[in-house]
Structure formats: C-alpha cells, structure tokens
N, C-alpha and C positions, 0 to 999 in steps of 0.2 A: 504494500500500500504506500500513497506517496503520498508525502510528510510537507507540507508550507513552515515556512519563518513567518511568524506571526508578533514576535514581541524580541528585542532586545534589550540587553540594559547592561552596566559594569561599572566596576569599579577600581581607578587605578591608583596606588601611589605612584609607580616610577616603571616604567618597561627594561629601565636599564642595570645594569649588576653594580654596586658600590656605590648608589646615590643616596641611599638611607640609613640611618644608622638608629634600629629599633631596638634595644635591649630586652629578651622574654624572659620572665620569671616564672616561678611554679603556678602563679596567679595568672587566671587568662586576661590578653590583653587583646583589645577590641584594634584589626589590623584593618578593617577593610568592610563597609557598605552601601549598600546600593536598593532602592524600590524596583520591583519590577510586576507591571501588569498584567494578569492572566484572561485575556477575554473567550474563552469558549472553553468547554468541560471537557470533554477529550483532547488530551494535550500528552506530550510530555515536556520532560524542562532537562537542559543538560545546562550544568555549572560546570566554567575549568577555571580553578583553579591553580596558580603558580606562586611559589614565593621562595624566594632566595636567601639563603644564608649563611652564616658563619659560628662554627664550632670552635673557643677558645680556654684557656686554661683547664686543660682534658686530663685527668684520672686516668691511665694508662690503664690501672689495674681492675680487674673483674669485678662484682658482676654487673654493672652499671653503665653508661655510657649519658652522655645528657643528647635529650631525646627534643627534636620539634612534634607538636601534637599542634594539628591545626584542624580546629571542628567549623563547621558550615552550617550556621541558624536558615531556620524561615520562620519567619514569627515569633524567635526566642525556644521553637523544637531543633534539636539537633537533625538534621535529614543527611547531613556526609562528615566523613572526616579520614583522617590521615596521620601516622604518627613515623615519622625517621628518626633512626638511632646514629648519630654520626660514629666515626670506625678512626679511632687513632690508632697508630702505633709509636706514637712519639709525643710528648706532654707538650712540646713546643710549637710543635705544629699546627697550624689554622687551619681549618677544615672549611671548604667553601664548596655547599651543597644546594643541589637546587629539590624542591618538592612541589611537583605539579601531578593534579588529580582530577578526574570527573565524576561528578556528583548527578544521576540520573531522575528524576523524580516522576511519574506518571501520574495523571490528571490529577494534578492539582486544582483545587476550588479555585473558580470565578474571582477574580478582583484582586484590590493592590497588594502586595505583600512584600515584604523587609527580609532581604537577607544582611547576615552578618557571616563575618570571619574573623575566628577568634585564634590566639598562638598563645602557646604557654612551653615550660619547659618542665616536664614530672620529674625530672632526676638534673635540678639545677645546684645541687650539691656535688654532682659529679664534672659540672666544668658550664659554661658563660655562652648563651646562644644569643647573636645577635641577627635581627631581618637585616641585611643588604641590598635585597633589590635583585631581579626583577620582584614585584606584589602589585599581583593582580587577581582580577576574577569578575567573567564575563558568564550571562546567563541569556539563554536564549530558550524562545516557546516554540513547540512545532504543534499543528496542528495537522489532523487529516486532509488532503485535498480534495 
C-alpha cells in the first residue's frame, strides 16, 4: 500500500559535530522539542533521531562504562529510546560517539502533540558525557494514499 507525507516537523540544535557543549548527568536533561500535527487516524509516524557525543574521564575498569540513554516523549509517554555504553581502553582517551535511532509509532490520535528528547547518563560515576553535536530529530506523518 502506498504511504503520503502528510505532516513534518523537527527539531535542531546544531547538524554539525563540536558546536555544543551539553554536559549529561544521571538527571535527565531536556535536549530537544518540537509540536507536530496529526490530521487523519491511520497514520504512522517515524522519529530519527541523532545526537553526538563525547565520553570523558572513563573508569577503564569493569563492570560499568558511562552510558548515553536518550528517551523520546509524546505527550510526556515514553514511545522510543536508546541507551550506548561508550568502550574505553584507555582513561585518557575521548570517546566521540554518534547515537542515531528510529522511533516508529502507528496511528496515533488526531491533533497537536509534543515530542521531547531527553539525555541523561545512569552510570555518570563511571566517567563525564558531554552532547557535541550533531542533535537532532525530525518526525514525519504518513498516511495511506
């Protein structure tokens, strides 16, 4: 069956790698939103998500690594998410990682609705995550034709 674009919307800080400098804590931190319009009930919705960044002062030693966890709201529900573990082998070493995901959703309800994107790090005692860039995240509607 063939599918129409029917709504887009996004949200960017930066498309570039090294233009941000967000620091995430075990606390989630609000990176990224945007409204987007749902007009017809059979739909689906795909989010992509991408966001860039950097693994610092890294615990070499097991069993822990500090991790990006990046969750995707609609409406304040969780509907995607995503969690990298960066990979040192050397405490001195900058880890510069990128984490881009798709987030699928089917018929979503009729009308305006709020996505967020949120970053935190759950093991930020094991070493310093900072966003760098690129952070983005674009949502599009398809409909049946």
């Amino acid at each position: 069956m063939a599918h129409t674009l029917v709504e887009f919307a996004r949200s960017v800080q930066t498309n570039l790698d090294n233009t941000v400098n967000v620091p995430i804590h075990v606390t989630p931190t609000l990176i990224l939103q945007f409204g987007i319009n749902i007009p017809v009930a059979t739909n689906f919705v795909e989010l992509t998500t991408t966001v860039g960044w950097q693994a610092t002062n890294v615990f070499i030693t097991p069993p822990e690594q500090p991790k990006l966890l990046l969750q995707v709201f609609m409406d304040g529900v969780v509907v995607g998410s995503a969690e990298q573990e960066s990979i040192s082998y050397d405490e001195d070493e900058i880890l510069e990682m990128t984490t881009a995901f798709h987030t699928i959703l089917t018929n979503v309800s009729v009308g305006f609705h709020v996505v967020q994107v949120f970053a935190s790090n759950p093991e930020d005692l094991q070493g310093d995550i900072t966003i760098t860039g690129p952070v983005n995240i674009s949502g599009r509607v398809y409909a049946p034709a």
